[in-house]
C-alpha positions, -999 to +999 in steps of 0.1 A: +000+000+000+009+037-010+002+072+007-013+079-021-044+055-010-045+066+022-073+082+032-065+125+049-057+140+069-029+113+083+002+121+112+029+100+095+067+091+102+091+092+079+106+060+091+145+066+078+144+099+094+129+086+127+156+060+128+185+084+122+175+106+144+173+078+171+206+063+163+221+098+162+211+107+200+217+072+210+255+074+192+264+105+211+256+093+242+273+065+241+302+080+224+303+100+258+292+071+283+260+086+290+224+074+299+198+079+274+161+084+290+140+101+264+108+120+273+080+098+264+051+125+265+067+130+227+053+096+212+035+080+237+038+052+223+049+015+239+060+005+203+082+035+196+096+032+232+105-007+222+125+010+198+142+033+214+154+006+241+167-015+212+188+009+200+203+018+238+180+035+257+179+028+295+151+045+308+129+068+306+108+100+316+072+104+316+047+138+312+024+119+331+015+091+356-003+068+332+024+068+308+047+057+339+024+028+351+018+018+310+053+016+305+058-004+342+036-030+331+054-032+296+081-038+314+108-010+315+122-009+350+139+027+348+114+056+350+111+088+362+082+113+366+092+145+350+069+169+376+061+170+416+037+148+428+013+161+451-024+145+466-030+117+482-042+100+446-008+109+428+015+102+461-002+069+457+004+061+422+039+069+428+043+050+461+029+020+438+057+028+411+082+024+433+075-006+447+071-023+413+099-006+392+132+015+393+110+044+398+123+080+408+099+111+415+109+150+413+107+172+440+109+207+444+089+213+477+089+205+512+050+203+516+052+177+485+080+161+502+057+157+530+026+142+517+046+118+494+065+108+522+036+104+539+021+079+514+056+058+513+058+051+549+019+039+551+032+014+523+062+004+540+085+015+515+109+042+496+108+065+468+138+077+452+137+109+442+158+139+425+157+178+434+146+198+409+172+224+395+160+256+378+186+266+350+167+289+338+130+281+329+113+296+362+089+265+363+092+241+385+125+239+413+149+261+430+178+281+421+212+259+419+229+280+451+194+271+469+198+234+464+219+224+492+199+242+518+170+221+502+184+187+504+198+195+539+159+201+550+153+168+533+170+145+553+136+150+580+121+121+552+131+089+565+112+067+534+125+095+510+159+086+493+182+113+476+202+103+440+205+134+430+192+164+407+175+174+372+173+200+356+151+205+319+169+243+299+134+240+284+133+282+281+152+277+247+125+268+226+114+305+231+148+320+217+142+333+181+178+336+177+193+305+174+230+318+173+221+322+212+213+283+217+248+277+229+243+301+258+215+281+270+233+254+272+262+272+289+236+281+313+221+248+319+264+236+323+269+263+353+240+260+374+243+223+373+279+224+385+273+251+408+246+226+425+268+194+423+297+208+436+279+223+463+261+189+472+295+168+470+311+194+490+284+185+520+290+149+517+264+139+495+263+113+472+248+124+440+245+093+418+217+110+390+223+144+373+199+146+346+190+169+322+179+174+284+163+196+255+166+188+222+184+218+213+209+220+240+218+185+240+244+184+213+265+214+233+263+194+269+262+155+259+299+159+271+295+174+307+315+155+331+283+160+356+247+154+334+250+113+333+211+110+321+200+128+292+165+133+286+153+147+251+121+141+238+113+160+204+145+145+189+125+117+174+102+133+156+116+175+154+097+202+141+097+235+127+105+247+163+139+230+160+141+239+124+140+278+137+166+271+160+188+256+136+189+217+154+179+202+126+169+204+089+137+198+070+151+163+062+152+156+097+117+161+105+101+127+108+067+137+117+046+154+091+007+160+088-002+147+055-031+162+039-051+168+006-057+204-009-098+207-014-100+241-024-088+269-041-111+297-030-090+331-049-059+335-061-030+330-034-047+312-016-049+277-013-074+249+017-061+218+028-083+194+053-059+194+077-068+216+107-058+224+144-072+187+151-042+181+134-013+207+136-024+222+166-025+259+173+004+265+194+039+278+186+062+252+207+065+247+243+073+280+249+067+300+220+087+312+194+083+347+174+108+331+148+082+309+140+054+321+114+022+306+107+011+270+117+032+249+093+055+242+063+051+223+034+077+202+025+094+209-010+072+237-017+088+270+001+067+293-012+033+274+006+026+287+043-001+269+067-014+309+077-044+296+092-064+268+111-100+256+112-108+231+137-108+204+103-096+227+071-060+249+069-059+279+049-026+277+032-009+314+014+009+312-022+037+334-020+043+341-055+035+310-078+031+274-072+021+239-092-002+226-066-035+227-069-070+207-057-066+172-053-030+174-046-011+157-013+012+174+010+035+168+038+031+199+067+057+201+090+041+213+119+054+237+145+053+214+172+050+176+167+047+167+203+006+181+203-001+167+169+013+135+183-013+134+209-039+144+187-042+110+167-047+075+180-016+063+153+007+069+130+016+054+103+055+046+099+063+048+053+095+042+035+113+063+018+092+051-013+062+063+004+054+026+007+034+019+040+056+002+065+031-001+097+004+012+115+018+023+153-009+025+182-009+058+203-016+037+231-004+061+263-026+089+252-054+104+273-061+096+308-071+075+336-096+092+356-123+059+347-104+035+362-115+023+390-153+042+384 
């Protein structure tokens, strides 16, 4: 089977460029004798994540809970929860994690300390757990001359065990210059040495540094201190990463394929690929370098200018041979939301031969079970 008979709008992977990009990351961290733990909230898939291990990875971190207790039951015995845990429900889950897998929760708060310690100690057991370093993003955690003073308070938590910190330079997808990247990444460096050093000054054992955005990782996958590297988008990239010059268009695995229905005036052309499909956003973060809502692969002078819940209005800059009835590939501007807006992908060939059909299987939530 061909894309050609496949029915639009479709998310589907360019299955070379998916593999590269996997080997790529995988290569450089083992070049430099690093853990690999992607972010799974990219995919959310237990198929892609099957890959990824069988190329190297160890591990992995998760957006959310569910994906943490899917990927448990599939089997992987390294995770860790990317965010605080908080609630007796959540504190739960995670107790439950830990005392199934290699499990490790993020904290950034004695109150959240507290109630998950809570939960541990009810269930006779430990949870490991990292401190939360803020390089820069002003999300979740402290700043890295702050961290010490933290885990000193932390030693009150006798069924809380420290490994060490992580960190996420996650404010760089909102550069529009990408000749500033490398600063980022200079910042994400200092802070997490400033923290480490300060910890193994006071005696601590700090076994886990982690860290890890797609656009910083190339210019810190040699730290002597980050041991676990965490990017997510690498597997799929986007125009996002295209603007900060990570990647190229050829390194885009994801696209949004759709058919061109209508060609209303001149300049303008429709596609049937809306924000059910692109999404509306501009990246994590946003990005001012980024225009419109997506990019048309081998045809520069198309622009996705505007979305419909079902239909994109697409602008002709100049001239262009497409017309109705035609397929394109849209790069999107951030593949992580149109990833969790479709139930699979399908995986083609270079020939545009249909390779397989790969089950979103980790998307949504659990708030029915149990009801």
């Amino acid at each position: 089977m061909t894309i050609k008979e496949l029915q639009t709008p479709a998310i589907l992977i360019r299955s070379a460029a998916m593999y590269n990009n996997l080997k790529q990351y995988q290569q450089e961290c083992d070049a430099n004798k690093k853990q690999l733990w992607p972010m799974l909230k990219t995919h959310k898939s237990t198929v892609i994540a099957d890959i990824q291990q069988n190329i190297g990875a160890t591990g992995f971190l998760c957006g959310t809970l569910d994906e943490c207790e899917t990927l448990c039951a599939h089997g992987v015995e390294n995770l860790m929860y990317a965010y605080p845990v908080a609630g007796a429900v959540s504190c739960d889950r995670a107790v439950k994690l830990a005392q199934k897998c290699n499990f490790y929760a993020r904290i950034d708060s004695i109150e959240g300390a507290r109630q998950l310690n809570t939960a541990a100690g009810m269930a006779g057991t430990t949870v490991k757990y990292t401190i939360i370093l803020d390089c820069g993003l002003h999300r979740f955690g402290m700043a890295a001359e702050k961290i010490l003073p933290f885990a000193q308070e932390m030693k009150q938590f006798d069924n809380l065990e420290f490994t060490g910190i992580s960190t996420h330079c996650g404010h760089v997808y909102g550069e529009p210059d990408a000749d500033k990247v490398p600063e980022y990444a200079q910042q994400e460096i200092e802070a997490v040495h400033k923290a480490v050093e300060d910890l193994k000054g006071a005696g601590f054992d700090v076994k886990m540094v982690t860290s890890g955005a797609t656009p910083t990782f190339k210019y810190t996958v040699a730290d002597e201190y980050i041991n676990v590297y965490h990017p997510g988008n690498y597997i799929f990239n986007d125009r996002i990463q295209i603007a900060n010059r990570t990647v190229t268009e050829e390194e885009c695995s994801l696209v949004v394929y759709a058919t061109v229905v209508s060609n209303p005036r001149e300049g303008l052309l429709i596609c049937d690929a809306g924000a059910k499909c692109l999404g509306l956003d501009q990246g994590a973060h946003g990005n001012s370098a980024v225009a419109g809502h997506g990019s048309v692969i081998g045809h520069p002078e198309l622009l996705v200018t505007s979305l419909s819940e079902e239909v994109g209005k697409i602008q002709v800059t100049g001239t262009t041979d497409v017309k109705i009835g035609d397929r394109i590939m849209i790069i999107p501007n951030h593949s992580c939301s149109s990833a969790n807006l479709t139930d699979y992908y399908i995986l083609v060939n270079e020939d545009e031969t249909v390779e397989q059909v790969i089950r979103v299987d980790i998307r949504g939530n659990s708030t029915t079970k149990g009801i």
